[in-house]
Backbone as CSV, one residue per row, in Angstrom:
resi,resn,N_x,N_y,N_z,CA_x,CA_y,CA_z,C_x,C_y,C_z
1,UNK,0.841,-1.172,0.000,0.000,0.000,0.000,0.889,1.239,0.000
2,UNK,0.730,2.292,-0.929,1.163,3.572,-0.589,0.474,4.471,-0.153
3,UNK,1.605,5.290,0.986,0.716,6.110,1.572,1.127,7.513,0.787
4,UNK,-0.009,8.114,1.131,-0.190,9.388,0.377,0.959,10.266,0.775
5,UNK,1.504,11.352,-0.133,2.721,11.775,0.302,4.137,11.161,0.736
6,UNK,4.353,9.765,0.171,5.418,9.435,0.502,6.409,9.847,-0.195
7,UNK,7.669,9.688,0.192,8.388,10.276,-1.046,9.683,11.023,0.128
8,UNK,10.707,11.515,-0.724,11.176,12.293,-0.502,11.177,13.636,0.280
9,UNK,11.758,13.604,1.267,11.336,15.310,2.410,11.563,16.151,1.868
10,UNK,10.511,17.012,1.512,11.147,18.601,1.231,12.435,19.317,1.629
11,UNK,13.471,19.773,0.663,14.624,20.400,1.329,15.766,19.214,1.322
12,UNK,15.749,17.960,1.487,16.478,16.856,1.030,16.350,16.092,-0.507
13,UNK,18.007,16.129,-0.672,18.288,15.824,-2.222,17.908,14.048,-2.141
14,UNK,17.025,13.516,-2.903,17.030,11.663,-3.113,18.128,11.646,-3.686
15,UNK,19.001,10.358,-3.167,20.042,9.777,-4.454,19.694,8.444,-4.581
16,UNK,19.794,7.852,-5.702,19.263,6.541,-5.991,20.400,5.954,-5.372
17,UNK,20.013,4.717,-4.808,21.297,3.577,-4.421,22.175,3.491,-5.719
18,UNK,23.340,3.262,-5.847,24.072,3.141,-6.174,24.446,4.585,-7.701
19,UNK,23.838,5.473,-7.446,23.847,6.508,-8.735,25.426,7.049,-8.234
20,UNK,25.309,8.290,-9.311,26.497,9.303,-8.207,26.409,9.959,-6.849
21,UNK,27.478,10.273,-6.574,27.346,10.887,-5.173,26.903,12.566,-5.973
22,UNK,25.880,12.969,-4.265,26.136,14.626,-5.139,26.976,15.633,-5.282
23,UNK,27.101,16.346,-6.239,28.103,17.121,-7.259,28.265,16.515,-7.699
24,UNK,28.549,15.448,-8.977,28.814,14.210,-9.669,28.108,14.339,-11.054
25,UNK,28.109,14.937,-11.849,27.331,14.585,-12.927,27.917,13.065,-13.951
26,UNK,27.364,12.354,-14.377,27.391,10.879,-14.896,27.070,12.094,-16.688
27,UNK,28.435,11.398,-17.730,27.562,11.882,-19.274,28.038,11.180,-19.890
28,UNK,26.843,10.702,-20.862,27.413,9.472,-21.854,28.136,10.035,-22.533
29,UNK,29.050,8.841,-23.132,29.882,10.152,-24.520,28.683,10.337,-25.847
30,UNK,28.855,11.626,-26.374,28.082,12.085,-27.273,26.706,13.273,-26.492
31,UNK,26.742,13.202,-25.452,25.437,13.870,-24.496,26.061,14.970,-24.287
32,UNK,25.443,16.006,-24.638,25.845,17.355,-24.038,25.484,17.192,-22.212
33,UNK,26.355,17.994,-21.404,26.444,17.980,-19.926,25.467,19.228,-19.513
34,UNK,24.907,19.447,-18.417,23.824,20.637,-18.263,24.386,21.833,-18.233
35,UNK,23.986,22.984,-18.675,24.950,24.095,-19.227,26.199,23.872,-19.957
36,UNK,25.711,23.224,-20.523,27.028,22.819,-21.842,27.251,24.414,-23.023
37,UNK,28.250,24.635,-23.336,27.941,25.625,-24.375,29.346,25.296,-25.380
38,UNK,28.507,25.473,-26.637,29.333,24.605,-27.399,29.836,25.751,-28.343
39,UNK,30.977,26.085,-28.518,31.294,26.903,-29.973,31.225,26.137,-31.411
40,UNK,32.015,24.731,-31.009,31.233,23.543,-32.283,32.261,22.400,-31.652
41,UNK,30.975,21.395,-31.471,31.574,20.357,-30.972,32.130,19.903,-31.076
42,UNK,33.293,19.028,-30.174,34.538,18.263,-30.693,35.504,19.423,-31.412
43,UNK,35.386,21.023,-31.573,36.377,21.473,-32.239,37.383,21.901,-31.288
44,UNK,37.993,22.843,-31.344,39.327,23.107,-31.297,39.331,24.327,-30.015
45,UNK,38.016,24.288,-29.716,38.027,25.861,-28.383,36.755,25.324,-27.468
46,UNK,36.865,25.570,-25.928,36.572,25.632,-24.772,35.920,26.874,-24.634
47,UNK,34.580,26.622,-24.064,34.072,28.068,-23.807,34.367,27.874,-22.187
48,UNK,34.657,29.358,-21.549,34.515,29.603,-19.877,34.333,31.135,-19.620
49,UNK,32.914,31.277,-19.137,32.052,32.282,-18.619,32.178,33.059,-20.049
50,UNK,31.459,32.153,-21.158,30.615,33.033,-22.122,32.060,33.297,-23.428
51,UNK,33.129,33.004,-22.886,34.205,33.526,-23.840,35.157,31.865,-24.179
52,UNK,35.135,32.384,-25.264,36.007,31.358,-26.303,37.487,31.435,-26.368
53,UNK,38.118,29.826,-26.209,39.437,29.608,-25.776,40.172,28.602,-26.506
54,UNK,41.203,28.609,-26.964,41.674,27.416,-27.652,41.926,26.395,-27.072
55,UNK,41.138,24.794,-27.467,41.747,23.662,-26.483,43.455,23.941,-26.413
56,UNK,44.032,22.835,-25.430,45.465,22.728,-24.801,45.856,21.223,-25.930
57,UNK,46.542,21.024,-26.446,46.844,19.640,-26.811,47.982,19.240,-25.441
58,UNK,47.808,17.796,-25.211,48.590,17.754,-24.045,48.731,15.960,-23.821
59,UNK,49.234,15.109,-23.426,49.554,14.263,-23.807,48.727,13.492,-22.857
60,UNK,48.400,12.097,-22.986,47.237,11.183,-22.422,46.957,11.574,-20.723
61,UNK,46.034,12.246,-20.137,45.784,11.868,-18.332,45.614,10.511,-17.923
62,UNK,46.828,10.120,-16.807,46.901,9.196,-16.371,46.043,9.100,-14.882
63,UNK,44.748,8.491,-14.972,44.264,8.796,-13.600,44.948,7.742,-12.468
64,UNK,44.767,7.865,-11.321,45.425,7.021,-10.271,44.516,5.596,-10.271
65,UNK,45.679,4.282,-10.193,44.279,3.282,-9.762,43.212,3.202,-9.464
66,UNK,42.386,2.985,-10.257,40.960,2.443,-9.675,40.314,3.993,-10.014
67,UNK,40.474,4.861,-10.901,40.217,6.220,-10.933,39.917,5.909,-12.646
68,UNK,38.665,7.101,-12.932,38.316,6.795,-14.135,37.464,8.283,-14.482
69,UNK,37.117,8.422,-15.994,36.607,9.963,-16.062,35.203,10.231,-15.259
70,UNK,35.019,11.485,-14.824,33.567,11.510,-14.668,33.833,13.169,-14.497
71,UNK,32.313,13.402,-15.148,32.449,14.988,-14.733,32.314,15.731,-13.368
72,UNK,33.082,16.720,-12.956,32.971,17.286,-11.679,32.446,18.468,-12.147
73,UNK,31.400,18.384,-10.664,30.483,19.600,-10.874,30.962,20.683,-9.133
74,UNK,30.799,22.088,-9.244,31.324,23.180,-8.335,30.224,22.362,-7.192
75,UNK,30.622,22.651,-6.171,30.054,22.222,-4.925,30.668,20.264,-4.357
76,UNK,30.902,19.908,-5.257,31.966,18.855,-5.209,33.090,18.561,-4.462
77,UNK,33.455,17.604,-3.683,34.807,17.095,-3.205,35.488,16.183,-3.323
78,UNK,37.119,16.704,-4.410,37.429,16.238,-4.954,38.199,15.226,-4.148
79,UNK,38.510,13.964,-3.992,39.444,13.542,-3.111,40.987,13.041,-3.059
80,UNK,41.186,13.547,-1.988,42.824,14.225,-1.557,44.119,13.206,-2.312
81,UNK,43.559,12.386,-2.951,44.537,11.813,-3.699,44.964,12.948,-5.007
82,UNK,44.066,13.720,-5.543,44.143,14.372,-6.578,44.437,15.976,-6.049
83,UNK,44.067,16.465,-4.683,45.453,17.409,-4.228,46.523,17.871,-3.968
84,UNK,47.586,16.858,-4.953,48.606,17.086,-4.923,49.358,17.645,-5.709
85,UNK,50.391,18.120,-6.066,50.924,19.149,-6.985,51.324,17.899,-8.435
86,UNK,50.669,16.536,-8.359,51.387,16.146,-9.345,50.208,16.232,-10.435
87,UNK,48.690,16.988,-9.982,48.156,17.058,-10.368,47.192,18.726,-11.150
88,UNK,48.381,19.496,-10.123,47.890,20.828,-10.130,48.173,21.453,-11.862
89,UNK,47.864,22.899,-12.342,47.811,22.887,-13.574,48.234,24.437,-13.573
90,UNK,49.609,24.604,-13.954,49.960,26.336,-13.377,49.661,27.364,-14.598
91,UNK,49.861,26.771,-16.034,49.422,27.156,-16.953,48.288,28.061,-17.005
92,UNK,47.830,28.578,-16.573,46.158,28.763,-16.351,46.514,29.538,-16.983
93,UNK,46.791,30.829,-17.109,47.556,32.233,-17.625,47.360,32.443,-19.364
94,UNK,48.647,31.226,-19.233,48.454,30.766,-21.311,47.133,30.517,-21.660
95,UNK,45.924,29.890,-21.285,44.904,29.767,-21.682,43.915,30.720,-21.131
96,UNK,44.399,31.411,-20.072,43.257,32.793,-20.283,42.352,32.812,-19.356
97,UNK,42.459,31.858,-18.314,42.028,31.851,-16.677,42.278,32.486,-15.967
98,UNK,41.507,32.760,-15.158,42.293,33.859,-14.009,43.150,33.103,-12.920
99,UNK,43.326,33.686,-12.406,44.783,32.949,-11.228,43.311,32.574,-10.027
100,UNK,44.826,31.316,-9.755,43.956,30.693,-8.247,44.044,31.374,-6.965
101,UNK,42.917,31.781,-6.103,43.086,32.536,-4.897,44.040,31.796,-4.119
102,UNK,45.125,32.382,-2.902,45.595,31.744,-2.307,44.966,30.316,-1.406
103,UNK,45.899,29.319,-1.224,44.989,27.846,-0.992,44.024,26.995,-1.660
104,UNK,44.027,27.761,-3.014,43.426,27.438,-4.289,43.943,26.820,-5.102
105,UNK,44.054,26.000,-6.173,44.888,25.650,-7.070,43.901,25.059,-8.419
106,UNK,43.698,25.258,-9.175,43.618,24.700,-10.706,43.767,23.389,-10.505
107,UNK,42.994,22.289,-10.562,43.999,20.891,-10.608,43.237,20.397,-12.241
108,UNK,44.084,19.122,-12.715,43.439,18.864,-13.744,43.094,17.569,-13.671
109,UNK,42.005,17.347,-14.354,40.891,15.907,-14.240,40.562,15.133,-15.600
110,UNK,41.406,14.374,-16.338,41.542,14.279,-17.480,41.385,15.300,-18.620
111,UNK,40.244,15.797,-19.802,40.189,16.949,-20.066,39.989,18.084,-19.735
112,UNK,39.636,18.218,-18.295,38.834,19.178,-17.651,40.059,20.028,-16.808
113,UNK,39.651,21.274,-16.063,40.551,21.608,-14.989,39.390,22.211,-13.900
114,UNK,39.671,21.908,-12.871,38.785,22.270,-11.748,39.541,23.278,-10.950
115,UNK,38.760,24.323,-10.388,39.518,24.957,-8.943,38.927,24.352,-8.165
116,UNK,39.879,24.450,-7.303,40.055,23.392,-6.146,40.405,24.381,-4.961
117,UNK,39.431,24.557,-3.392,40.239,24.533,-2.539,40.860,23.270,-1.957
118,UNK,42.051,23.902,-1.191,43.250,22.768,-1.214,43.187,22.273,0.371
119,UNK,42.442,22.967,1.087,42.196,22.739,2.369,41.294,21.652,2.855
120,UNK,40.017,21.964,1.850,38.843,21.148,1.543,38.753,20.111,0.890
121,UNK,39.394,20.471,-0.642,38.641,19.662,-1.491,37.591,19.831,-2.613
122,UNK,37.074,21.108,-1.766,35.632,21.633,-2.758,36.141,22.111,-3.977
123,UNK,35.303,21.350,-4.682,35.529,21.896,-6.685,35.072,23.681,-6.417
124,UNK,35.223,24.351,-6.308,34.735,25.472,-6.599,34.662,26.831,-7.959
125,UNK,35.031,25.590,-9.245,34.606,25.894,-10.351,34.841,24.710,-11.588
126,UNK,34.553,24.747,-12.495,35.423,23.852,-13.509,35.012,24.063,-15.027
127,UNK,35.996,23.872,-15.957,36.314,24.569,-17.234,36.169,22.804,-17.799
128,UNK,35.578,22.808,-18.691,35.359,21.385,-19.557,36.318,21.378,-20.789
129,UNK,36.995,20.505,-20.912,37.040,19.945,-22.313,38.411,21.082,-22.829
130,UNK,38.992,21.069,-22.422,40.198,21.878,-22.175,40.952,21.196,-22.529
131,UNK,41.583,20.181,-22.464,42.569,19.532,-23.078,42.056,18.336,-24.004
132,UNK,42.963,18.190,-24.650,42.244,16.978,-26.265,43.827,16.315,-26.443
């Protein structure tokens, strides 16, 4: 029998058993990601906050054991295996990012680069598709 109003509490996020954790977006390949903005797909430039950037060519991301792609979304925590400087990304400059606040750092996540506080963990932004 269901009772009326069951469901989910107002103000609490449902996560399905076994989905992503939240901040986590899951995208098939070929699926645009939510606020995706495309100058033309698969080409040669990265949009970040509305302005157009040339991808990075850069040689294969090696993720750590048992580590595999997935998109990171801001409000996210990234974990502390991937806070380390062998992962950080200083370049930001050449491609037209602004600099990381102190305790901040750029890290990079296969094509992607996330800011990262370094204290936390928290994604607190991220640029897609940046490297090819």
């Amino acid at each position: 029998m269901i009772t009326p109003g069951a469901g989910p509490r107002p103000g609490r996020e449902f996560i399905r058993p076994g989905g992503p954790p939240p901040g986590v977006e899951i995208v098939r390949p070929g699926e645009p990601h939510r606020g995706a903005e495309f100058v033309h797909p698969g080409g040669a430039q990265f949009v970040y906050r509305g302005r157009a950037f040339e991808r990075v060519r850069s040689e294969p991301f090696v993720y750590p054991p048992g580590w595999g792609y997935r998109r990171w979304a801001a409000g996210a925590f990234l974990p502390p295996v991937f806070l380390v400087e062998d992962y950080w990304y200083s370049d930001w400059d050449l491609i037209g990012l602004p600099p990381p606040p102190p305790d901040y750092q750029w890290v990079r996540y296969g094509p992607d680069l996330l800011l990262v506080d370094l204290t936390t963990g928290e994604v607190i932004d991220v640029v897609y598709d940046v490297f090819y």
